[in-house]
C-alpha positions in Angstrom: 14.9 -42.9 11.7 16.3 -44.0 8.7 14.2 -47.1 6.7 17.4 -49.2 6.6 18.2 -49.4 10.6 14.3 -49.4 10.8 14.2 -52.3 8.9 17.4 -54.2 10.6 15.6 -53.4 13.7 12.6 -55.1 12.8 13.8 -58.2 11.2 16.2 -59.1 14.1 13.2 -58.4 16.5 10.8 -60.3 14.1 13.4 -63.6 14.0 14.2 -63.5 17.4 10.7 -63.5 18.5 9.8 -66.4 15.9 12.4 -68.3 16.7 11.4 -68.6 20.7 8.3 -69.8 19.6 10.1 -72.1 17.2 12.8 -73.1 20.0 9.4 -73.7 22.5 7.7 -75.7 19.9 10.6 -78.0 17.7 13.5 -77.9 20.1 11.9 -78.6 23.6 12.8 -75.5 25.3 11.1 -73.7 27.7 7.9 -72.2 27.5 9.4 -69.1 29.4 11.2 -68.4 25.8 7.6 -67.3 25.1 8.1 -64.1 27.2 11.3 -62.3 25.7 9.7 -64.1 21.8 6.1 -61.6 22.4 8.5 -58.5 23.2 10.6 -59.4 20.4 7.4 -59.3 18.2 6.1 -56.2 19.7 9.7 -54.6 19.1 8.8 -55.9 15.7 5.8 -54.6 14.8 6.8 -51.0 16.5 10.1 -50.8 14.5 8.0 -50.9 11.3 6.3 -47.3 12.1 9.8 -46.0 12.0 9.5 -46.2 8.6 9.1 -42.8 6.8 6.6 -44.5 3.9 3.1 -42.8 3.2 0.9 -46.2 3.5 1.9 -49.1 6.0 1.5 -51.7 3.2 3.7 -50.4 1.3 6.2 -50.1 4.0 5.9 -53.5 5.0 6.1 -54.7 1.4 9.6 -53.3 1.3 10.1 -54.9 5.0 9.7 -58.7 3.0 12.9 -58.1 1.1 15.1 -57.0 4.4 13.1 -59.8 6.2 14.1 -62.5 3.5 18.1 -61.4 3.8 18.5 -61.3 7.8 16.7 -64.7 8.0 19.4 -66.3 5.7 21.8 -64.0 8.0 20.1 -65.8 10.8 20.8 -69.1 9.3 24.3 -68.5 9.2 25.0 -67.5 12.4 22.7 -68.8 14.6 22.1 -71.9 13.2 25.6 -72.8 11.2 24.2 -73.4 7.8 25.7 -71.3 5.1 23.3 -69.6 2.4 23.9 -70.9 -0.8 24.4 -69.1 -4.4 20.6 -69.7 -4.8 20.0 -68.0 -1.9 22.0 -64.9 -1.8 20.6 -64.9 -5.8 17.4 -65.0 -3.8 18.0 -62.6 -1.7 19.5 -59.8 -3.7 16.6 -59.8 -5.9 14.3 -59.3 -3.3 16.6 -56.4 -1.5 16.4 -54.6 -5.1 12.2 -55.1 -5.3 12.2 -53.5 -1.8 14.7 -50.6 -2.8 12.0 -50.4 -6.1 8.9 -50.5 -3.9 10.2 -47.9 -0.9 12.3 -45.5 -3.0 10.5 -45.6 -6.2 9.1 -42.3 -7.8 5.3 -42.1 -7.4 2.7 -40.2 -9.4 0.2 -37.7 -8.1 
């Protein structure tokens, strides 16, 4: 599978399973939110073998930047607050340290 739906994959699995725990623990909801939140995060942490990278660290490194953008994504349409210029600054910078870290060319 290709590293950018990989990582899509993840990061919406990864927020969504966060954010039941978050909506169980700050916004009163159910603790049944708790079940769909751990498949979420097992969705999650599965999507991130998808990745075609030869060490899982460095794979998940890249997985930071893609996490940092869909979580301001998030923000904006799941919880009506639009990103600011410091954010999407924020953002891009860590998409192209990702791009860096996952397609860079490595040594022998």
């Amino acid at each position: 599978m290709p590293a950018p739906i990989a990582y899509l994959v993840a990061a919406l699995a990864e927020i969504v399973g966060c954010f039941a725990f978050w909506a169980w623990l700050r916004l009163g909801a159910s603790a049944l939110w708790l079940i769909p939140g751990m498949a979420s995060l097992a969705l999650f942490a599965w999507a991130l073998t998808w990745v075609e990278a030869a060490a899982a660290g460095r794979a998940y490194a890249a997985y930071g930047g893609v996490y940092i953008a869909a979580s301001l994504a998030w923000l904006w349409a799941v919880e009506g607050l639009r990103p600011d210029r410091w954010d999407l600054a924020g953002a891009a910078l860590c998409l192209a340290g990702a791009a860096v870290i996952l397609f860079g060319p490595r040594g022998a």
